[in-house]
KOLGU-4560 file (N, C-alpha, C; in nm, 3 decimals, padded with zeros to 5 digits):
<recs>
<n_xx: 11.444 n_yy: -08.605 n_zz: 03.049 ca_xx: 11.363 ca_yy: -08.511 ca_zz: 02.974 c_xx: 11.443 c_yy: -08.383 c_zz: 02.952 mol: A seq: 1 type: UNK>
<n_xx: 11.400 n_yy: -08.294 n_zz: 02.828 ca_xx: 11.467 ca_yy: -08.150 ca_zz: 02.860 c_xx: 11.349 c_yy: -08.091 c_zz: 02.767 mol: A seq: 2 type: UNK>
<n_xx: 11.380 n_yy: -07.963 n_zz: 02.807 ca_xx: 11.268 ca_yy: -07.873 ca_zz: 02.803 c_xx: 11.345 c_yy: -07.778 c_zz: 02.661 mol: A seq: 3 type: UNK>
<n_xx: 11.265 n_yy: -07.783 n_zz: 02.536 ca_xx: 11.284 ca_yy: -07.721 ca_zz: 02.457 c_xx: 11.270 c_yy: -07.619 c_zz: 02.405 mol: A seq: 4 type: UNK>
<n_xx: 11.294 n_yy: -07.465 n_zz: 02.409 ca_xx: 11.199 ca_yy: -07.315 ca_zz: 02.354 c_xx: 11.247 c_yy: -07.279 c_zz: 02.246 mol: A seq: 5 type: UNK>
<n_xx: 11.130 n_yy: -07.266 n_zz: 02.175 ca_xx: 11.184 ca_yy: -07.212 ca_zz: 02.015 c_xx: 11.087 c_yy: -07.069 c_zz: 01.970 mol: A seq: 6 type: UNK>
<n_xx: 11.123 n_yy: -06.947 n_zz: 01.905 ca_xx: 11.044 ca_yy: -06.868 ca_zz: 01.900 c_xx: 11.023 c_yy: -06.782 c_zz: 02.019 mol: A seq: 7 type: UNK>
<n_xx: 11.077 n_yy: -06.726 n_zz: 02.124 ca_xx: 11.091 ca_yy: -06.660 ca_zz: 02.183 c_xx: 10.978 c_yy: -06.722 c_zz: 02.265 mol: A seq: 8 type: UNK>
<n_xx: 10.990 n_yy: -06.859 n_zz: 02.307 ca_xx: 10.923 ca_yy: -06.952 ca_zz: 02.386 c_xx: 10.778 c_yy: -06.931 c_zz: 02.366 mol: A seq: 9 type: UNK>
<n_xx: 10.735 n_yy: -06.882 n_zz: 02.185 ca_xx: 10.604 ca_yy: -06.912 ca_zz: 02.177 c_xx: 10.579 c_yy: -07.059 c_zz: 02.134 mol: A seq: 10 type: UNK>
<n_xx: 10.689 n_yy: -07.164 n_zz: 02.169 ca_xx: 10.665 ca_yy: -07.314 ca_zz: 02.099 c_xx: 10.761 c_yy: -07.371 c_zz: 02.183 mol: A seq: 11 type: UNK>
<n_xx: 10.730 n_yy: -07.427 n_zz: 02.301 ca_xx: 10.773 ca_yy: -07.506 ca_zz: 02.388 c_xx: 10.746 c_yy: -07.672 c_zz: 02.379 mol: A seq: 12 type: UNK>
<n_xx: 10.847 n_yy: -07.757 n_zz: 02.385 ca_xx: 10.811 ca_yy: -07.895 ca_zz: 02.431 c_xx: 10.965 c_yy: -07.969 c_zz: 02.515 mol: A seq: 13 type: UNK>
<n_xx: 10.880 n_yy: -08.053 n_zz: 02.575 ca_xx: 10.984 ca_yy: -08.183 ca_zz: 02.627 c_xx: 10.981 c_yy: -08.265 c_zz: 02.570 mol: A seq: 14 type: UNK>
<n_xx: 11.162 n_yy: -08.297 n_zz: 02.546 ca_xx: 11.172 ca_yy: -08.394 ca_zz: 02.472 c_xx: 11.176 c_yy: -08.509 c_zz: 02.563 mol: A seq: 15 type: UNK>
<n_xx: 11.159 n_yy: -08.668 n_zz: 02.483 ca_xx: 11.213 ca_yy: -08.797 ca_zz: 02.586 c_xx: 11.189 c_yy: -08.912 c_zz: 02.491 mol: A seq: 16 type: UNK>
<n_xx: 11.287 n_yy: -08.984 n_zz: 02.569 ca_xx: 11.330 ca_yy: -09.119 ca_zz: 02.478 c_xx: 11.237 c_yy: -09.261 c_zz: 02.601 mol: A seq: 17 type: UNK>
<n_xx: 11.171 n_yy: -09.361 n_zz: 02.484 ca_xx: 11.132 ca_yy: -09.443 ca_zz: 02.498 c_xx: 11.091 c_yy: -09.600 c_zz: 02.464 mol: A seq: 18 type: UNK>
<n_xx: 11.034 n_yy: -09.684 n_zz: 02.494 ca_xx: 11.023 ca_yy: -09.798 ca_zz: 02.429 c_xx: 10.978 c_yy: -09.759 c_zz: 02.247 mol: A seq: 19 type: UNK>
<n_xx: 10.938 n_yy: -09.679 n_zz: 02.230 ca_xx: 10.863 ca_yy: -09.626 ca_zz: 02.121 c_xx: 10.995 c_yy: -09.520 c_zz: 02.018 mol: A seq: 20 type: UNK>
<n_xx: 11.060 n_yy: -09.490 n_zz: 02.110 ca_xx: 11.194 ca_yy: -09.416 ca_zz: 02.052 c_xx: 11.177 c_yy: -09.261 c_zz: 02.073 mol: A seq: 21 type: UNK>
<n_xx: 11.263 n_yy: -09.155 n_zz: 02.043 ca_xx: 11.258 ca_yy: -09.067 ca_zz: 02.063 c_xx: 11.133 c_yy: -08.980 c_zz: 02.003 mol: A seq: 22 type: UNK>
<n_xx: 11.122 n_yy: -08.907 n_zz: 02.095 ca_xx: 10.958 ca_yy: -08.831 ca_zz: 02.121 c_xx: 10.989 c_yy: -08.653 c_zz: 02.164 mol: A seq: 23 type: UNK>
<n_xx: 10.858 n_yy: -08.576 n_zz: 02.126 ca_xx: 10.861 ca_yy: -08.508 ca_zz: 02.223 c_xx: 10.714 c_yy: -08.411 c_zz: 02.201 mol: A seq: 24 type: UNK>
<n_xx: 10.653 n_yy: -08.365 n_zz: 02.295 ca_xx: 10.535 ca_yy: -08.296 ca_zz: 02.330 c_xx: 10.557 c_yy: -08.176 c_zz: 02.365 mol: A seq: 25 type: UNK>
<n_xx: 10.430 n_yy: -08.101 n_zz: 02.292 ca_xx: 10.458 ca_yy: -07.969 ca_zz: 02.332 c_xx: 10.332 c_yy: -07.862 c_zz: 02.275 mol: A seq: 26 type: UNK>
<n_xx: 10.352 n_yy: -07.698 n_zz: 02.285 ca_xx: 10.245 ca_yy: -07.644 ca_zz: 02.258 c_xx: 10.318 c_yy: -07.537 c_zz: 02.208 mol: A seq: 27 type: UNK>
<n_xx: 10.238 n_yy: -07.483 n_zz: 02.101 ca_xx: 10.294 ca_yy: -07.362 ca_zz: 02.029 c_xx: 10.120 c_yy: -07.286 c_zz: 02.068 mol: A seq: 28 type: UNK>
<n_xx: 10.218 n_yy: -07.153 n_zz: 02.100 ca_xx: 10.048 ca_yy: -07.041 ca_zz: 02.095 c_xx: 10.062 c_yy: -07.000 c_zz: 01.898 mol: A seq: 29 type: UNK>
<n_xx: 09.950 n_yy: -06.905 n_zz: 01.904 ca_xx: 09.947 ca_yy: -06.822 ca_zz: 01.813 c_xx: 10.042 c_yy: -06.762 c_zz: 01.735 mol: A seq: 30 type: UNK>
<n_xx: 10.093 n_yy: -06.845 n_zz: 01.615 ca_xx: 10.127 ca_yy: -06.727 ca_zz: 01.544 c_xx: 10.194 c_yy: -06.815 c_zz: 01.412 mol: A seq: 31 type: UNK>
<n_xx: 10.287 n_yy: -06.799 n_zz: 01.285 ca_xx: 10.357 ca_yy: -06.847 ca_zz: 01.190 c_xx: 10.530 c_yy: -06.892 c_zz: 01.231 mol: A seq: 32 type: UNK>
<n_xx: 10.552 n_yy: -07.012 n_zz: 01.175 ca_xx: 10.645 ca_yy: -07.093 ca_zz: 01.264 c_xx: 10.703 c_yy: -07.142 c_zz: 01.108 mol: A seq: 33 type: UNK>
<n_xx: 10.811 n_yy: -07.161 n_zz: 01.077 ca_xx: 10.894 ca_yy: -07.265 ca_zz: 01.038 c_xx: 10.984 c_yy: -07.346 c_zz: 01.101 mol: A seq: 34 type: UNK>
<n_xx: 10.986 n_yy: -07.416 n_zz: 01.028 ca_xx: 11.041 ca_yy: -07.587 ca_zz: 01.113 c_xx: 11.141 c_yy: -07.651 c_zz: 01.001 mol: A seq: 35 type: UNK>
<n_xx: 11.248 n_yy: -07.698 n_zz: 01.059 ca_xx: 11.389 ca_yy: -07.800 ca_zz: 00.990 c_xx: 11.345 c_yy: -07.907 c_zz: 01.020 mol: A seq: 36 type: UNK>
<n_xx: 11.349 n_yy: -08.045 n_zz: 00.926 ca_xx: 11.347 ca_yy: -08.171 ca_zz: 01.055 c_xx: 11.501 c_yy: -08.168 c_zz: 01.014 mol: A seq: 37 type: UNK>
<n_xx: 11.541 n_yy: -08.276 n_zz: 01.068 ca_xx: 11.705 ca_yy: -08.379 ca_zz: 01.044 c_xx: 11.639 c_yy: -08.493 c_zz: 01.030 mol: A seq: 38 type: UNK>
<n_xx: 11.543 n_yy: -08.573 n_zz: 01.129 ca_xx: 11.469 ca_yy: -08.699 ca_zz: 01.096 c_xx: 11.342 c_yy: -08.699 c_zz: 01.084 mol: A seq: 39 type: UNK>
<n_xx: 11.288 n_yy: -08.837 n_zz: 01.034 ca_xx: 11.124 ca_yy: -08.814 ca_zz: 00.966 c_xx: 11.044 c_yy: -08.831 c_zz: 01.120 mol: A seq: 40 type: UNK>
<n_xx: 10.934 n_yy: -08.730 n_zz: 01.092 ca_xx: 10.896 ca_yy: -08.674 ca_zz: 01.166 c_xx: 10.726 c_yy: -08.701 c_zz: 01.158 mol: A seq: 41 type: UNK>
<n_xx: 10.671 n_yy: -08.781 n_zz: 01.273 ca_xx: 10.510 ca_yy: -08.782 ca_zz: 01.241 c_xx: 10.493 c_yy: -08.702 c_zz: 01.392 mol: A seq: 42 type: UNK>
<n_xx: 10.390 n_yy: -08.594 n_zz: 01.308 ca_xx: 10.322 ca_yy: -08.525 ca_zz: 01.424 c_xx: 10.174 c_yy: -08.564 c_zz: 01.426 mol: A seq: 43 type: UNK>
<n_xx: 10.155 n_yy: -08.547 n_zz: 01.544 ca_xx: 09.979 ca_yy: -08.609 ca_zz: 01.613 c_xx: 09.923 c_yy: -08.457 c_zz: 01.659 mol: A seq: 44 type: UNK>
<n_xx: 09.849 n_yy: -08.419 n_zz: 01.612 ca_xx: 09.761 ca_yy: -08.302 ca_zz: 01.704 c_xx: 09.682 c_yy: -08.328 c_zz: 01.853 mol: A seq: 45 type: UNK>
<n_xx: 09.704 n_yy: -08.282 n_zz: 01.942 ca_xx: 09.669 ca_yy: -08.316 ca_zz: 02.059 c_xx: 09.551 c_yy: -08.262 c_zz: 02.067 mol: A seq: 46 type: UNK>
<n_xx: 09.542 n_yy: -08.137 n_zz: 02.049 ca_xx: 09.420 ca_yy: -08.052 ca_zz: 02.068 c_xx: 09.479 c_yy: -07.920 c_zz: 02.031 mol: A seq: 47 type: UNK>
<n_xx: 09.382 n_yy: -07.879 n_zz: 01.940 ca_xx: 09.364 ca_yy: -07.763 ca_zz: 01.890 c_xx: 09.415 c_yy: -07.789 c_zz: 01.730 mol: A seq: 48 type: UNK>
<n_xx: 09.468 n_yy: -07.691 n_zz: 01.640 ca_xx: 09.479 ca_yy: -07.697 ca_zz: 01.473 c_xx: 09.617 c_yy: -07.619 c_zz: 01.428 mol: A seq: 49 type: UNK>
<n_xx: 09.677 n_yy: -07.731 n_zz: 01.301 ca_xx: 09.762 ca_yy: -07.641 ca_zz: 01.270 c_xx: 09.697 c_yy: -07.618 c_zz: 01.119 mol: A seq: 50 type: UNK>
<n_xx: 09.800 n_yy: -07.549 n_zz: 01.039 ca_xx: 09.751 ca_yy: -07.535 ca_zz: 00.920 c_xx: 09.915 c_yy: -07.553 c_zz: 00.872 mol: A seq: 51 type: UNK>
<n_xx: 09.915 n_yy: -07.614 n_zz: 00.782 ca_xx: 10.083 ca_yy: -07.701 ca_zz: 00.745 c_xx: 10.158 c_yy: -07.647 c_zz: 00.590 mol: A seq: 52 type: UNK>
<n_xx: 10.183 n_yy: -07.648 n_zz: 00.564 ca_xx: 10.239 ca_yy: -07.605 ca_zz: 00.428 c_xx: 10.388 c_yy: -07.661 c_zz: 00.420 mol: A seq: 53 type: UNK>
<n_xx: 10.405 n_yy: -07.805 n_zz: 00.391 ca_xx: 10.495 ca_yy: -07.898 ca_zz: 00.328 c_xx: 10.573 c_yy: -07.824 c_zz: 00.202 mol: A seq: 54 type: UNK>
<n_xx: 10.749 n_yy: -07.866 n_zz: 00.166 ca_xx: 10.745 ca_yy: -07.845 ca_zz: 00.050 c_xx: 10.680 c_yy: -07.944 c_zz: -00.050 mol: A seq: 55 type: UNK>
<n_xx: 10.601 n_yy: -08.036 n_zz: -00.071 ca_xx: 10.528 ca_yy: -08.103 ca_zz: -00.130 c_xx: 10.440 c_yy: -08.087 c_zz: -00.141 mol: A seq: 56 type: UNK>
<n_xx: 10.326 n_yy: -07.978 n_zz: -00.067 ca_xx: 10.203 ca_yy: -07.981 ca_zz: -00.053 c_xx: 10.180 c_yy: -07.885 c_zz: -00.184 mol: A seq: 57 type: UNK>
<n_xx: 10.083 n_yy: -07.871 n_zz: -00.260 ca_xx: 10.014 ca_yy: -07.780 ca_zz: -00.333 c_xx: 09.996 c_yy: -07.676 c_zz: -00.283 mol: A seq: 58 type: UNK>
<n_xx: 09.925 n_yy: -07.654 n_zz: -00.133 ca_xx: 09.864 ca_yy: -07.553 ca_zz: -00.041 c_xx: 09.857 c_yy: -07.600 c_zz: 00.048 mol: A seq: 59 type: UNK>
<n_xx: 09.863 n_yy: -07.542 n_zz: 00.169 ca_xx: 09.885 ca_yy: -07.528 ca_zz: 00.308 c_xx: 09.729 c_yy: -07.666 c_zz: 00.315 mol: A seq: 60 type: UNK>
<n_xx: 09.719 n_yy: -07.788 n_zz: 00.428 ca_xx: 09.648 ca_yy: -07.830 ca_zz: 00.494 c_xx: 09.674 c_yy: -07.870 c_zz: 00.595 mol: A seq: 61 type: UNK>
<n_xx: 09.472 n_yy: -07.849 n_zz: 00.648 ca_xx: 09.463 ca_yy: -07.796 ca_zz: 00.814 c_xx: 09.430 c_yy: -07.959 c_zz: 00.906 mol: A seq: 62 type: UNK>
<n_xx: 09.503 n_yy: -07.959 n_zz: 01.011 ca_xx: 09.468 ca_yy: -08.064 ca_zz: 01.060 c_xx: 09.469 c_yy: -08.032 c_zz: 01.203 mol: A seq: 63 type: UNK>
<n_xx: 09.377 n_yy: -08.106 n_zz: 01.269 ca_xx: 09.317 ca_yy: -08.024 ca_zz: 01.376 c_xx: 09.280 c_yy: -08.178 c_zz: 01.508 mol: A seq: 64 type: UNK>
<n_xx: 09.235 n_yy: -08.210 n_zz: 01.622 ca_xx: 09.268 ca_yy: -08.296 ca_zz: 01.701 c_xx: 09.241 c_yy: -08.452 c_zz: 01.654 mol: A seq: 65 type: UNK>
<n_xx: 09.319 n_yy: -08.541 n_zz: 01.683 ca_xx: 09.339 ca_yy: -08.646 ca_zz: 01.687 c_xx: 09.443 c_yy: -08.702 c_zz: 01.577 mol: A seq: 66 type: UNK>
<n_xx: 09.428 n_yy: -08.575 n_zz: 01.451 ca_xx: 09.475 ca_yy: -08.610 ca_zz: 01.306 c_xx: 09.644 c_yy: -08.586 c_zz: 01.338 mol: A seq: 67 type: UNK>
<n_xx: 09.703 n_yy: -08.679 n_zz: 01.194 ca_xx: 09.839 ca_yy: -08.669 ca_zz: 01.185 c_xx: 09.903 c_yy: -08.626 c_zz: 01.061 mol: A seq: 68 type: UNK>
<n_xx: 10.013 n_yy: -08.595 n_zz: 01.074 ca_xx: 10.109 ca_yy: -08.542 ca_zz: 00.944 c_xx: 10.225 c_yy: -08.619 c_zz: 00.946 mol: A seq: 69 type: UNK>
<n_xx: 10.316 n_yy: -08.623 n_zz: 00.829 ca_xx: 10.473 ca_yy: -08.671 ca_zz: 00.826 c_xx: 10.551 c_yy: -08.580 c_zz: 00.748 mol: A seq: 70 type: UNK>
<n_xx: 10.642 n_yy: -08.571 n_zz: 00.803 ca_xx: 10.738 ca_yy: -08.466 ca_zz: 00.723 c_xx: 10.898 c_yy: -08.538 c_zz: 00.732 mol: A seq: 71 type: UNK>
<n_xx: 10.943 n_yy: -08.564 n_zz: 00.608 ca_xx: 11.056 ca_yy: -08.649 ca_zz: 00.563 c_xx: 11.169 c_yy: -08.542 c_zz: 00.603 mol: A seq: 72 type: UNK>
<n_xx: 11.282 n_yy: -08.590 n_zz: 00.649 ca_xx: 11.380 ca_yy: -08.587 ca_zz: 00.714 c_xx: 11.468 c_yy: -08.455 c_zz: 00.583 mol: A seq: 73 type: UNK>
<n_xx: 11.540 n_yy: -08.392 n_zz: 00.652 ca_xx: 11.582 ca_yy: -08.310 ca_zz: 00.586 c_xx: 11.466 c_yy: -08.228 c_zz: 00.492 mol: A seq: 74 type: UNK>
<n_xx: 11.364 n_yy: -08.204 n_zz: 00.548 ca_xx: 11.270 ca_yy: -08.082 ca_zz: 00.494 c_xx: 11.248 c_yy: -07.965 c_zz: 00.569 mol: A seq: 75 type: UNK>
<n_xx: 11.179 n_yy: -07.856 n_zz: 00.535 ca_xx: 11.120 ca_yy: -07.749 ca_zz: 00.594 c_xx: 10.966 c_yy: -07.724 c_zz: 00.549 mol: A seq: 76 type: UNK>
<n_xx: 10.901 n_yy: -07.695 n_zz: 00.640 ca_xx: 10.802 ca_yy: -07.716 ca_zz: 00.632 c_xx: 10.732 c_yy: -07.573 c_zz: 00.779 mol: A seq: 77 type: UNK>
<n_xx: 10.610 n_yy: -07.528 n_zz: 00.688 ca_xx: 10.515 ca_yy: -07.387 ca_zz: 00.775 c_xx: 10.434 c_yy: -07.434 c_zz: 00.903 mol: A seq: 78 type: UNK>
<n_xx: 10.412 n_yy: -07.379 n_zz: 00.950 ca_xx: 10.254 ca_yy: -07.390 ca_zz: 01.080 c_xx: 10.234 c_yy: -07.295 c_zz: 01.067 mol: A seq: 79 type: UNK>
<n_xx: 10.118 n_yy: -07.231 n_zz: 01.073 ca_xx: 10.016 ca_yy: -07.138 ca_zz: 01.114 c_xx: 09.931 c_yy: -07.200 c_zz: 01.208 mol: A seq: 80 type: UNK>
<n_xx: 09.948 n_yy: -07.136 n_zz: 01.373 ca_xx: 09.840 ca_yy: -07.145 ca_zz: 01.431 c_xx: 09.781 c_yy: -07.033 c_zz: 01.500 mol: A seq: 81 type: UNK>
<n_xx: 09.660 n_yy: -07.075 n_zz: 01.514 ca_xx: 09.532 ca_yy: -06.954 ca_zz: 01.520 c_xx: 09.506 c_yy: -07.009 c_zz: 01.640 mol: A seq: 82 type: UNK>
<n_xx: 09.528 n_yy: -07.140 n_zz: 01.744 ca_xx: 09.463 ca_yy: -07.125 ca_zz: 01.859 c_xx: 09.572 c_yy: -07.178 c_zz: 01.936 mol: A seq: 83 type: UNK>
<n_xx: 09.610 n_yy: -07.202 n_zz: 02.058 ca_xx: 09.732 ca_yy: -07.242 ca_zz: 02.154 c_xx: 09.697 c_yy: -07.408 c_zz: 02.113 mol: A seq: 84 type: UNK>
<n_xx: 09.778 n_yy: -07.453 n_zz: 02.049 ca_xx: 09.727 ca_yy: -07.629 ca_zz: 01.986 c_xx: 09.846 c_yy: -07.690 c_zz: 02.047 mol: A seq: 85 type: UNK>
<n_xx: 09.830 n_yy: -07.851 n_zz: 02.070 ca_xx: 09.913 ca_yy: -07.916 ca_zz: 02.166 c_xx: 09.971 c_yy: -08.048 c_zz: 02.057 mol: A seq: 86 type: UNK>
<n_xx: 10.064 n_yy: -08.119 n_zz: 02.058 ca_xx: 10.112 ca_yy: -08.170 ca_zz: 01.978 c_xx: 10.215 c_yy: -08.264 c_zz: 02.024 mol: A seq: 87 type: UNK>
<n_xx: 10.221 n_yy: -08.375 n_zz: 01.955 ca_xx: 10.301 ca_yy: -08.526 ca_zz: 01.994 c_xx: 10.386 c_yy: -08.521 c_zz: 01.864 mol: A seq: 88 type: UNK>
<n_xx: 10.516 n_yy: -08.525 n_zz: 01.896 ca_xx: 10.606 ca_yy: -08.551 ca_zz: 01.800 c_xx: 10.685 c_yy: -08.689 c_zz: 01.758 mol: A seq: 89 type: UNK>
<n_xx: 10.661 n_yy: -08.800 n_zz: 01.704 ca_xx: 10.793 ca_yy: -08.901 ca_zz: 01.710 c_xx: 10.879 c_yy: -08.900 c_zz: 01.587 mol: A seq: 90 type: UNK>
<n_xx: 11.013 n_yy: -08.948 n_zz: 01.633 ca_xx: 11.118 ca_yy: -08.880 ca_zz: 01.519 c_xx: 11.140 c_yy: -09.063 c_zz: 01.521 mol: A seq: 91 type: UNK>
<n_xx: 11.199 n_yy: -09.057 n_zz: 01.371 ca_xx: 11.276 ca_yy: -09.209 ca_zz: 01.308 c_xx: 11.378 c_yy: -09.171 c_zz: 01.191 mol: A seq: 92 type: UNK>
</recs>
């Protein structure tokens, strides 16, 4: 495992590799975040909401526990979050 901080450790996760392939979990508090992938990227909301803004999207949408997103490899892409939200990452 290793322990990842991004944002002046307002967006922490551990990463780890598995039968399922590389992964990683984690929690961002409060606040506006941009994100690089390198590979495609499905995120799972664990609990709590982000609000997303894809370069593909029209406008920012909010997805909030259980729901998922994908974001294609070599993009950038927003979060806005408004509450400490928890999150499952798998990369391909």
């Amino acid at each position: 495992m290793e322990v990842n901080h991004y944002f002046d450790d307002q967006v922490l996760s551990l990463s780890f590799e598995n039968s399922n392939g590389l992964s990683s979990v984690g929690v961002m508090e409060p606040g506006n975040y941009e994100f690089s992938t390198s590979q495609n990227e499905r995120m799972v909301i664990i609990s709590g909401a982000l609000l997303v803004q894809r370069e593909d999207d029209l406008e920012p949408l909010l997805y909030s526990d259980g729901e998922e997103f994908h974001v294609r490899n070599d993009q950038t892409f927003n979060v806005e979050v408004t509450e400490p939200t928890a999150y499952l990452c798998e990369y391909s």
